[in-house]
C-alpha positions as a Python dict, from the first residue, in 0.01 Angstrom:
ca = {
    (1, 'X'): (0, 0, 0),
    (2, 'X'): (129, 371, -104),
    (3, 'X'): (73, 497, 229),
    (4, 'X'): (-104, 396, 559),
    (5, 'X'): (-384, 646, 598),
    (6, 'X'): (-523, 809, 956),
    (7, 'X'): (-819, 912, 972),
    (8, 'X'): (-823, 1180, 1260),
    (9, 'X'): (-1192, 1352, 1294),
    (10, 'X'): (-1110, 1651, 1485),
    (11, 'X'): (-1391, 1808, 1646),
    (12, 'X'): (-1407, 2099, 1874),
    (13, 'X'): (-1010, 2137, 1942),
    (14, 'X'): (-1047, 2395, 2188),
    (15, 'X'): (-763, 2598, 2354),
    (16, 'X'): (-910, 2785, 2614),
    (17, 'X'): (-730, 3034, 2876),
    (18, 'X'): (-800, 3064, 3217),
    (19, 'X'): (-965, 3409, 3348),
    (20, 'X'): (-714, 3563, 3596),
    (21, 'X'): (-897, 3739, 3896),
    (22, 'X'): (-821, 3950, 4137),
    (23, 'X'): (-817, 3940, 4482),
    (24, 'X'): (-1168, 4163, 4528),
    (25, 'X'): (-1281, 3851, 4271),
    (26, 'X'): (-1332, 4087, 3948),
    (27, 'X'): (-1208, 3980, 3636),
    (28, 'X'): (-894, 4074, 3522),
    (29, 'X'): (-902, 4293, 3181),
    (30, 'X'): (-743, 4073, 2934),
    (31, 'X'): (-492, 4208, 2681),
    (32, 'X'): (-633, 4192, 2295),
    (33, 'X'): (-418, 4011, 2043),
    (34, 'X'): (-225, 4245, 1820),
    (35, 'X'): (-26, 3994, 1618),
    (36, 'X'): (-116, 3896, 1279),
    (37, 'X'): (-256, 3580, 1252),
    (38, 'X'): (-267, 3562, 1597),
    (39, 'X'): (-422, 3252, 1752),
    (40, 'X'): (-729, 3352, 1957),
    (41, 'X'): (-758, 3272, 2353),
    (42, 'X'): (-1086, 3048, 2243),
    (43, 'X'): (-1003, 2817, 1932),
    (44, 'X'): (-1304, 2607, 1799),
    (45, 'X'): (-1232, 2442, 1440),
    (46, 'X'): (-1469, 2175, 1223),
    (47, 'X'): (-1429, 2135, 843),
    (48, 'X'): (-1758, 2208, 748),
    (49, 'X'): (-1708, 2507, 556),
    (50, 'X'): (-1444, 2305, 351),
    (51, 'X'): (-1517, 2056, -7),
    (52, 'X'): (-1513, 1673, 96),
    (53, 'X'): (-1234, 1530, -104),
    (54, 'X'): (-1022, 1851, -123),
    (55, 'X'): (-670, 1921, -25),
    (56, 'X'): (-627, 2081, 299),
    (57, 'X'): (-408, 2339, 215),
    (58, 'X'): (-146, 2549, 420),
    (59, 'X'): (-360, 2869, 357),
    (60, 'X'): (-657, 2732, 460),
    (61, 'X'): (-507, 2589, 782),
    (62, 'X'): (-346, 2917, 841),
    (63, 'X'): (-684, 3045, 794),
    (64, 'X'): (-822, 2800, 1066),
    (65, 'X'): (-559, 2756, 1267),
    (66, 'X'): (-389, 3102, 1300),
    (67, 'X'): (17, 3160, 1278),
    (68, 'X'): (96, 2784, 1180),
    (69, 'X'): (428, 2588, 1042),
    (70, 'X'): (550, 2292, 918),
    (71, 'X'): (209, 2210, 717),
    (72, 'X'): (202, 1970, 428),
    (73, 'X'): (-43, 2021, 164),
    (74, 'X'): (37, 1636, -19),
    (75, 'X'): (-103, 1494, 327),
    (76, 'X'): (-386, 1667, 526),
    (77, 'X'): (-752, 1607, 291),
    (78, 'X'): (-1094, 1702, 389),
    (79, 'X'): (-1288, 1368, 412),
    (80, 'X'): (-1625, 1224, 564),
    (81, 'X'): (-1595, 1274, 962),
    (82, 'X'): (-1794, 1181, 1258),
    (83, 'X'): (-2181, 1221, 1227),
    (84, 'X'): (-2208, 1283, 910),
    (85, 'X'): (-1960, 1597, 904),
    (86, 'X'): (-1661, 1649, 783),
    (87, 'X'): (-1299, 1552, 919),
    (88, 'X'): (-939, 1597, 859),
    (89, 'X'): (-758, 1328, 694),
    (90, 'X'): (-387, 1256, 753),
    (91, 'X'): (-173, 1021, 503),
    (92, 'X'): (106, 851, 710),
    (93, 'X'): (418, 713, 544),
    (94, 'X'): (528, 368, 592),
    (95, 'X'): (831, 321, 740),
    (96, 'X'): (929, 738, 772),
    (97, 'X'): (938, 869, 1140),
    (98, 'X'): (784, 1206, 1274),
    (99, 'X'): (745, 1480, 1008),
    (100, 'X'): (901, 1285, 742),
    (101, 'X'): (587, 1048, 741),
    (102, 'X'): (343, 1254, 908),
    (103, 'X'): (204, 1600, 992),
    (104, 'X'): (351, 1807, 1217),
    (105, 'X'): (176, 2158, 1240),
    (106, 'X'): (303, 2395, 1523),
    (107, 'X'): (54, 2698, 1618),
    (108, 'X'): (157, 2933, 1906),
    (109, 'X'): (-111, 2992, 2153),
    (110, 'X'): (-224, 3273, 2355),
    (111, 'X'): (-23, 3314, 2686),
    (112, 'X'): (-240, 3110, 2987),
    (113, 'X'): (-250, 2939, 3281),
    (114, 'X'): (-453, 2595, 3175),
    (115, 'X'): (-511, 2545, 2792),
    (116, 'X'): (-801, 2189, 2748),
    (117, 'X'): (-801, 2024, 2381),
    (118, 'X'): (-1084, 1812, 2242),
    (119, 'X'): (-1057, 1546, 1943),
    (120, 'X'): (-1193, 1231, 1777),
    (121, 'X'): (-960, 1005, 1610),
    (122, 'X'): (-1049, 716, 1374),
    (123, 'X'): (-829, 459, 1210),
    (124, 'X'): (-824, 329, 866),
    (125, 'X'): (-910, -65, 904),
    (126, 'X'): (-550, -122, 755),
    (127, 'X'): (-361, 91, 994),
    (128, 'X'): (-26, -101, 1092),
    (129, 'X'): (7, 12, 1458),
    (130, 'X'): (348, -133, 1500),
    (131, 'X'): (556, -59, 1772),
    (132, 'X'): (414, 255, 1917),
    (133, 'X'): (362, 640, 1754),
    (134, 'X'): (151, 954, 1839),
    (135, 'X'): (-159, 1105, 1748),
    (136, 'X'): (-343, 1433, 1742),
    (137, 'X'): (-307, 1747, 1876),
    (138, 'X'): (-47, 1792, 2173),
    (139, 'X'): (119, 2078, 2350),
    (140, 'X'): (466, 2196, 2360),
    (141, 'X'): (648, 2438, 2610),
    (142, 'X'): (929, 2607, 2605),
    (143, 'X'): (1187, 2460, 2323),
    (144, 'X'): (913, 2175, 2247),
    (145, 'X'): (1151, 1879, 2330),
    (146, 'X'): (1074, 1522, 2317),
    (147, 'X'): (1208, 1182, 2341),
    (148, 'X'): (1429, 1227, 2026),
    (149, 'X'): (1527, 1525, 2172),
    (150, 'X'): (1526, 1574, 2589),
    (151, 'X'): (1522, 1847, 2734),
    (152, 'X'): (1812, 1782, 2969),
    (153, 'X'): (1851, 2121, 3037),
    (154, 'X'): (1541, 2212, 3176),
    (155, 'X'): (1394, 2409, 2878),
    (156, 'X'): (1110, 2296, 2734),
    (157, 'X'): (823, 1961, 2720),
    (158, 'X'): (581, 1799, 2526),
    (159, 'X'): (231, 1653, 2612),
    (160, 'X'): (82, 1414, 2315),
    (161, 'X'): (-92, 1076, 2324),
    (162, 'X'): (48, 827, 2237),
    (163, 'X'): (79, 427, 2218),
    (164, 'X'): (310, 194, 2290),
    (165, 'X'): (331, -158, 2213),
    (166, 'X'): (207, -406, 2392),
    (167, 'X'): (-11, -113, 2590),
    (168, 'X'): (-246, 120, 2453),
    (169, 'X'): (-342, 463, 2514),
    (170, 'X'): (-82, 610, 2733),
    (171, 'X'): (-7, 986, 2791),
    (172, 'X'): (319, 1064, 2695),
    (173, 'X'): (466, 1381, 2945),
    (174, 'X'): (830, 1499, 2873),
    (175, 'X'): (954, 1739, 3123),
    (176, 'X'): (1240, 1837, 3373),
    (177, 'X'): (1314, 1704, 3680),
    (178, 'X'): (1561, 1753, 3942),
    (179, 'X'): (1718, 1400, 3813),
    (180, 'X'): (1669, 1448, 3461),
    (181, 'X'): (1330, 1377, 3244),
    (182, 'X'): (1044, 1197, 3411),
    (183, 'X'): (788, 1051, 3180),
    (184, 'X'): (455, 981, 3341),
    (185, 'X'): (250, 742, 3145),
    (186, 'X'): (-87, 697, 3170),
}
């Protein structure tokens, strides 16, 4: 087979940032977004108002997304979702690791105490789970790092899902420690 599809129906991804308050309880007047392309505090995406079949293109997930990199036209499509709807396909690459199989798409967020994210993923019936990989949306601080890259000094993290073979459906959390990186696996 060319390629080993995922079907990830992403529904309602939704960054949201706390409200600060202050210590008389009133809200806090929050700051509005100058930058261009900006990525609101309150992020809620569906495909709807894209064709079924088409190409999901880096302008169009610029559009959606906000300030976004590392998109590949050649593997995001627009395809029957959950419901009835429409969802985001993904074409993975046999045999190619991180970006050069998949999809890696970084947005910066809003500055914010607690961020929540909300997806649907569905597999092609063919899907060669193998060893282990990770899916969907995830969060990155700092420099981002991850198991190919730890973040020995301190720096940055990663939270994604992820499996693992023989186990399924495990949290993967990267960050520093007083003794080095501590993974927490759930």
């Amino acid at each position: 087979m060319a390629g080993i599809v995922l079907l990830a129906v992403l529904f309602g991804a939704a960054c949201k940032k706390d409200v600060n308050t202050n210590e008389s309880g009133n809200k806090e007047q929050e700051t509005p977004a100058t930058a261009v392309n900006a990525v609101n505090s309150d992020l809620n995406l569906n495909w709807e108002n894209r064709t079924n079949g088409s190409t999901y293109t880096n302008s169009q997930a610029a559009a959606d997304f906000g300030n976004i990199s590392g998109w590949q036209d050649s593997r995001a499509f627009v395809t029957n979702g959950k419901d009835g709807s429409n969802g985001l396909r993904v074409t993975l690459l046999p045999n190619a690791l991180s970006g050069a199989g998949g999809l890696i798409g970084n947005v910066n967020l809003s500055q914010g105490t607690a961020y929540e994210v909300d997806y649907d993923v569905k597999f092609h019936s063919n899907f060669n789970f193998s060893r282990g990989g990770k899916i969907g949306f995830g969060f990155a601080i700092g420099e981002g790092n991850t198991g190919g890259d730890p973040g020995w000094d301190g720096n940055g993290g990663t939270l994604r899902l992820m499996w693992y073979s023989p186990s399924a459906d495990r949290q993967a959390d990267r960050f520093k420690k007083e003794s080095g990186i501590m993974f927490i696996c759930m």
